[in-house]
N, C-alpha and C positions, 0 to 999 in steps of 0.2 A: 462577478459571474461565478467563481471556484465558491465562493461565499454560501450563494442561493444552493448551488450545486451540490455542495457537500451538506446542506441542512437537508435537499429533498433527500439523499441518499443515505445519509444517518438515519433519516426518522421513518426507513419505509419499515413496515411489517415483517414480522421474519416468514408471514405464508409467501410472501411476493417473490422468497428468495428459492423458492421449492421445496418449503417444509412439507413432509404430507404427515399426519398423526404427532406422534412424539417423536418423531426421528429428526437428528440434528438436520437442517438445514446445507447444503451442499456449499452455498454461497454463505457465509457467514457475517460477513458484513466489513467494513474498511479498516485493516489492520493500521495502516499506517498514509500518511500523507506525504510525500517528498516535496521540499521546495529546494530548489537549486539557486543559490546565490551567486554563484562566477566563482567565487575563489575562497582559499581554507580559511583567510582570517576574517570572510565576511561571513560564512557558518559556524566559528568557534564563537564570534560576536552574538550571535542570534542564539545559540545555543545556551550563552551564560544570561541572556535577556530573558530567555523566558524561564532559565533557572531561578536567577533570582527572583523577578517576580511569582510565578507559578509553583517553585519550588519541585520543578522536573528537573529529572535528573539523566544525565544523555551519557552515553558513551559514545566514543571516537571508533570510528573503523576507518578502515583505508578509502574509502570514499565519503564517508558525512559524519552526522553524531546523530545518533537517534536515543529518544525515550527510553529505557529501560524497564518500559511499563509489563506486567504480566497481564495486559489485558490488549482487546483493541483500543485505539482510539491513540496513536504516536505520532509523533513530530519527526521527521527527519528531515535535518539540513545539510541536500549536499554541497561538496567542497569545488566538483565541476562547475564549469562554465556552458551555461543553459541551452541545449539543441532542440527542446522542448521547454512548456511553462513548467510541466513537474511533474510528479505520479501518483498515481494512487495505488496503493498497496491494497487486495480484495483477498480477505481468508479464507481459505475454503475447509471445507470437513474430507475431502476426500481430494487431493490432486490430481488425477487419472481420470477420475471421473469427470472433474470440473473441466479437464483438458477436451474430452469426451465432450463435454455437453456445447462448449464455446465452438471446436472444431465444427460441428452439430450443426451451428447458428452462422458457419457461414466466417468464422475470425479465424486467421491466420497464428498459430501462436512462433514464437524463437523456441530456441532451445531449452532445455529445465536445465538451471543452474544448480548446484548443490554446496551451499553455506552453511557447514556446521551440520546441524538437525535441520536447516530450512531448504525448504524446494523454491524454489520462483522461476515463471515463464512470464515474457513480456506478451502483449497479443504487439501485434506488427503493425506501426502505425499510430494514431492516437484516437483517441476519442472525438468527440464531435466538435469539442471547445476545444481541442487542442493538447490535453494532458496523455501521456500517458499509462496504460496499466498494467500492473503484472497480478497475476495469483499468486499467493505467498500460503505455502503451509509448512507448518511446525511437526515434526517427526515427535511425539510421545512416545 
């Protein structure tokens, strides 16, 4: 199901996401994927798994190991024990605004986290399969 899920949501159009003309896109598309394993040595396992095969390269933080990629499109494996299937990470060009447009649509968000340069808000609750999501944007 996350399978099917995440090919329709990779391969949509960036008009779908509210591009209008040349202007960036507001929704940008899925930074990162979280899957939650239960525990730290069953995410440092899965971590070195797809390193060695893939040749990604993850860093540790105090809750998983994620990609270290400059792009979308990351792996993170957290180290918690699953209250959900997992998350998806959604980039946006503008956080305020995307806060704006979801509040807009009726989604409840949590509070903005501030890690580093990144912003993240969870929306309350999960999606329809079950995962959860947050906005994730990078301060430049």
């Amino acid at each position: 199901m996350l399978g099917i899920f995440l090919i329709v949501l990779l391969g949509m159009e960036t008009s779908m996401a509210g591009e209008t003309g040349s202007q960036k896109p507001l929704f940008i598309g899925v930074h990162h994927v979280g899957l939650y394993t239960g525990n730290q040595t069953d995410a440092l396992s899965l971590a070195k798994w797809y390193e060695k095969n893939f040749g990604f390269k993850f860093t540790g933080t105090g809750l998983s190991y994620i990609t270290n990629q400059s792009v979308s499109g990351n792996l993170e494996f957290m180290k918690t024990d699953p209250e959900v299937k997992g998350h998806l990470a959604i980039e946006v060009s503008n956080f305020e605004e995307a806060r704006k447009d979801l509040e807009g649509k009726g989604l409840q968000l949590g509070p903005t986290l501030y890690v580093g340069p990144m912003l993240v808000a969870y929306i309350k609750g999960t999606d329809p399969a079950g995962y959860r999501v947050h906005l994730f944007y990078i301060k430049k």
